[in-house]
C-alpha positions in Angstrom: 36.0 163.4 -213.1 38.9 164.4 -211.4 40.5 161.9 -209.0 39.4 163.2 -205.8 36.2 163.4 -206.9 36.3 159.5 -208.1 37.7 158.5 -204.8 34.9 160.0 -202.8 32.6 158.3 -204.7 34.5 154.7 -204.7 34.4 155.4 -200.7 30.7 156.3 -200.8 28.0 153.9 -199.9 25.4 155.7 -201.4 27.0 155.6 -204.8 27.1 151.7 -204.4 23.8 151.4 -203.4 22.7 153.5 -206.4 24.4 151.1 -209.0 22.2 148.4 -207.4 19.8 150.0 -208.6 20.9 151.4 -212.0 23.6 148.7 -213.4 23.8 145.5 -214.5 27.3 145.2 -212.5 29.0 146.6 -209.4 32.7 146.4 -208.9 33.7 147.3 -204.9 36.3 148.9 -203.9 39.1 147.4 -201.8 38.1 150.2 -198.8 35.3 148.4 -198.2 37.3 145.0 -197.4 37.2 142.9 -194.2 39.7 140.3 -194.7 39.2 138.8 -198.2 35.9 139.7 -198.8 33.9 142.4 -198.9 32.1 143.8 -196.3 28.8 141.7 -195.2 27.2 144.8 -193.9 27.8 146.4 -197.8 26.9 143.5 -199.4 23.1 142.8 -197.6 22.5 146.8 -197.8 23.0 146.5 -201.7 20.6 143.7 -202.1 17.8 145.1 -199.5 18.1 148.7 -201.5 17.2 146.4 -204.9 14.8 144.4 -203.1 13.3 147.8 -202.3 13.2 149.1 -205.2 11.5 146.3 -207.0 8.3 146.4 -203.6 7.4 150.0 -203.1 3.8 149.0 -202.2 4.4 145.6 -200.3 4.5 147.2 -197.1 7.2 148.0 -194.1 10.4 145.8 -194.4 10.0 143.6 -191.1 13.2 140.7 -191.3 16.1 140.0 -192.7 17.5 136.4 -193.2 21.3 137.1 -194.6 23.4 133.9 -195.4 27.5 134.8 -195.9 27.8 131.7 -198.6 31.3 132.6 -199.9 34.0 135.6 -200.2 33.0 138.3 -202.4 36.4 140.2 -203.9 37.0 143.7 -204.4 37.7 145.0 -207.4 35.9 142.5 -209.0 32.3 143.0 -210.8 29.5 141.3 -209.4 25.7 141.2 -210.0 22.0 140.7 -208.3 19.3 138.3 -209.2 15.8 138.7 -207.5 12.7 137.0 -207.2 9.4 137.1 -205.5 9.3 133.8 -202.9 5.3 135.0 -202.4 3.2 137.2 -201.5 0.0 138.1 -199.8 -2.5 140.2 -198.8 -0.3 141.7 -195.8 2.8 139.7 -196.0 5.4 138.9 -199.0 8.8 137.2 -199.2 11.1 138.2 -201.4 14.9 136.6 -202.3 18.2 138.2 -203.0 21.2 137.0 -204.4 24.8 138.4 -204.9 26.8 136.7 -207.9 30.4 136.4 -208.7 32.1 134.5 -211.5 28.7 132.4 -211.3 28.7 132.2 -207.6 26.5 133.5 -205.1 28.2 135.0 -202.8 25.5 136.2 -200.4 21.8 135.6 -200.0 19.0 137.5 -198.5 15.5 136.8 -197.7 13.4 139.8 -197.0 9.8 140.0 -195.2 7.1 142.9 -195.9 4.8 143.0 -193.9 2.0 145.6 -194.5 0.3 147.0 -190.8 -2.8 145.6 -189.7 -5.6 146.4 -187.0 -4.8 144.5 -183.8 -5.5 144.7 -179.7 -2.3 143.4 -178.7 0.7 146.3 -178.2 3.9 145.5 -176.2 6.0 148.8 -175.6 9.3 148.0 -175.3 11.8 149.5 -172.4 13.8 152.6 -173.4 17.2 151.5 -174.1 20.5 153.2 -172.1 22.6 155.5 -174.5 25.6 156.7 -173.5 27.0 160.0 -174.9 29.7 159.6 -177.1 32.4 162.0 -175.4 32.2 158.9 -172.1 33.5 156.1 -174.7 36.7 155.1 -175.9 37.2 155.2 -179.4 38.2 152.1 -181.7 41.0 153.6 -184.4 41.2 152.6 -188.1 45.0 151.4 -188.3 45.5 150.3 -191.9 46.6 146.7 -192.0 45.2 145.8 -188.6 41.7 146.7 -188.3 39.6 145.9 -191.8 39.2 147.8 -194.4 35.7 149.0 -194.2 35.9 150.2 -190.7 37.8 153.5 -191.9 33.8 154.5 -192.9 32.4 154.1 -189.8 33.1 155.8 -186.3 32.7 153.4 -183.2 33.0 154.4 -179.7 33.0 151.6 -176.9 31.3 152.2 -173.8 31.3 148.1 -172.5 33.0 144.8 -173.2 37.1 144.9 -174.3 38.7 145.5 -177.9 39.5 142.5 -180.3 42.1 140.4 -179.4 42.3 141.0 -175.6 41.7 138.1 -173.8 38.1 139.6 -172.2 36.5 138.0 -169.6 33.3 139.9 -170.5 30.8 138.7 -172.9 29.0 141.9 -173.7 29.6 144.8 -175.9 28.3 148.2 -176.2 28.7 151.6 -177.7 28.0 153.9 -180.3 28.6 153.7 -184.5 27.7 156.1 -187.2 29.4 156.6 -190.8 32.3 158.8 -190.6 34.7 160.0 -193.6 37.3 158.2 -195.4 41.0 158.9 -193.8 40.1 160.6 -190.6 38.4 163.3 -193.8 35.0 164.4 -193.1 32.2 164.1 -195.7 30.9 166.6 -197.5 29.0 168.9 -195.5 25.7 168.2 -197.6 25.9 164.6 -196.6 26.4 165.2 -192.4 25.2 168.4 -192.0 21.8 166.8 -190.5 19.6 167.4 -193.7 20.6 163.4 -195.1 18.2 161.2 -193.5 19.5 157.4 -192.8 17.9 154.8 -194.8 16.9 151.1 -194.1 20.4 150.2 -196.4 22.3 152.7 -194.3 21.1 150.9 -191.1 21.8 147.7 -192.2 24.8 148.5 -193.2 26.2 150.1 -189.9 24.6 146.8 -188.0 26.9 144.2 -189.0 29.6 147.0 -188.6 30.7 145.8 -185.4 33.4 143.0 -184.5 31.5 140.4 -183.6 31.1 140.0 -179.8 33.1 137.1 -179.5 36.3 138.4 -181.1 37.8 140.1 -177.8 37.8 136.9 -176.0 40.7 135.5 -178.1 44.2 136.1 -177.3 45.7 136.6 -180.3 44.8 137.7 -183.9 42.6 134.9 -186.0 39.8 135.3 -187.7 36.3 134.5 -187.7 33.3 135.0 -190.2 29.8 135.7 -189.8 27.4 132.3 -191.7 24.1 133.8 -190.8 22.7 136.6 -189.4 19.0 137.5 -188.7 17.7 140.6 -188.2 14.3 142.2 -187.0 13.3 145.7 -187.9 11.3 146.5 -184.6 10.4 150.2 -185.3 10.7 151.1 -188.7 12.4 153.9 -189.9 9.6 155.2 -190.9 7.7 155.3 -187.9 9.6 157.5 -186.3 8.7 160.5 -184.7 11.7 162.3 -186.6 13.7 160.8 -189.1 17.7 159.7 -187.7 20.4 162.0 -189.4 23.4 160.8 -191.2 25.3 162.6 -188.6 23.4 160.7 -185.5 25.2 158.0 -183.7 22.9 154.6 -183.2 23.3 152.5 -179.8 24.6 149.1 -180.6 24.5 146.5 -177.7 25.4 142.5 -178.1 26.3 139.5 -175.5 27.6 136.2 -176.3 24.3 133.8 -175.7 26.9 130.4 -176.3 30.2 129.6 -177.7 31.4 126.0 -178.6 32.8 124.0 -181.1 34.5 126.8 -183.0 30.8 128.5 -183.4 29.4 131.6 -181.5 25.5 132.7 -180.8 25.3 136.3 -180.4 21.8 138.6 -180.0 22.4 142.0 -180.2 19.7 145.5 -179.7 20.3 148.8 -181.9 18.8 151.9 -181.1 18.7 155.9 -181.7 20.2 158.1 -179.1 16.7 158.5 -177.9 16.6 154.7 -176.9 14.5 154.1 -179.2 14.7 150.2 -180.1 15.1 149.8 -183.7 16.4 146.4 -184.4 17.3 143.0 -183.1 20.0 141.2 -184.3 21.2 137.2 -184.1 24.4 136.0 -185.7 26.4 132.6 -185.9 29.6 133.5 -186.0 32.5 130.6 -187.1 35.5 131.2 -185.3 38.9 130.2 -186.3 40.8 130.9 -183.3 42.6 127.2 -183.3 43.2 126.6 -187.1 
């Protein structure tokens, strides 16, 4: 393989989420850091796309319960263990963990849940996307924005950058995957014949700096502990499947901030406004270490 060829795929998500599948070990490339660990978006999508795999008839994936439980290193091989939690005639729980040097690093806990018959339906309201020409672009500057966010285009239409002192506790705009470097991908994979997966959207979900990160005034970190997420319209149920070339609608606010923790809630949708999932995280913030 020629090393061009072995960068794209050490950049690819899709060639992660295959070895979830297929080995017995993944080692992650350093693109995909935030901070010193990998990640959290990369390492949930690669345990839902094994947790996947191993329930093809247990229904529509309906939650996510993600737990951050320690740094997970790049170039550094780690490994999943599964198990079934239990299942039933319509609903099953399944577990995920992510293991390095004997230590898990994160944990998931998904919910199936296959449809039933039912009289109660709640439409949700059409949410308000923005084209992405109106927004204001947030750069990849190697060594001050992570890693992993050279993969993934944002556009801000509300609420400030990181590190600005915002008033404002709301945020809003537009992601999608992008190339590596400013470098497109290949044509095959956003010429708007790759559909977006589950993974992908999980993925791109915990993309984001976290809502509360443009209220501090200078540079500190923070780290996501837990984050739960609701797939409200499945993928699946679509009227026509989201392209890999597609930006999603991603809109959060700050529900309560104290004692160096943060509650955040935040709604994703297509460019259709079509509500796809909601999102809660408690952030840890570090802002007076």
């Amino acid at each position: 393989m020629q090393d061009t060829e072995a960068a794209h795929h050490m950049n690819n998500l899709d060639h992660y989420l295959a070895s979830a599948t297929s080995a017995e070990s993944i080692t992650i490339d350093s693109s995909w850091g935030q901070g010193r660990t990998i990640f959290g978006g990369m390492s949930a999508a690669l345990l839902l796309k094994k947790l996947n795999q191993q329930n093809p008839d247990s229904g529509l994936l309906r939650s996510l319960n993600i737990a951050f439980c320690g740094p997970l290193f790049s170039d550094q091989p780690c490994s999943i263990n599964t198990r079934e939690i239990r299942a039933g005639k319509s609903i099953a729980h399944w577990q995920a963990e992510l293991i390095q040097d004997d230590k898990v690093a994160t944990m998931v806990t998904a919910c199936y849940g296959r449809q039933r018959d039912s009289d109660i339906h709640v439409a949700h309201e059409n949410v308000d996307c923005q084209p992405p020409e109106s927004g204001q672009k947030l750069p990849y500057i190697k060594g001050m924005t992570p890693e992993f966010t050279q993969h993934i285009d944002f556009i801000y239409h509300g609420g400030q950058l990181p590190f600005t002192n915002s008033k404002l506790n709301h945020l809003k705009g537009l992601m999608r995957f992008s190339g590596v470097s400013g470098k497109e991908l290949p044509e095959k994979e956003l010429s708007g014949k790759e559909e977006l997966t589950e993974e992908h959207l999980v993925a791109l979900i915990d993309a984001w700096p976290p809502t509360v990160l443009q209220k501090m005034k200078s540079m500190a970190p923070c780290a996501t502990v837990t984050w739960q997420l609701e797939l409200v319209t499945p993928i699946s149920q679509l009227t026509r499947p989201i392209m890999t070339d597609e930006y999603l609608t991603y809109e959060a606010e700050i529900r309560q901030a104290h004692d160096g923790y943060a509650h955040t809630e935040a709604r994703i949708a297509t460019q259709d406004g079509v509500l796809l999932a909601l999102s809660r995280q408690l952030i840890a913030i570090y802002d007076k270490r």
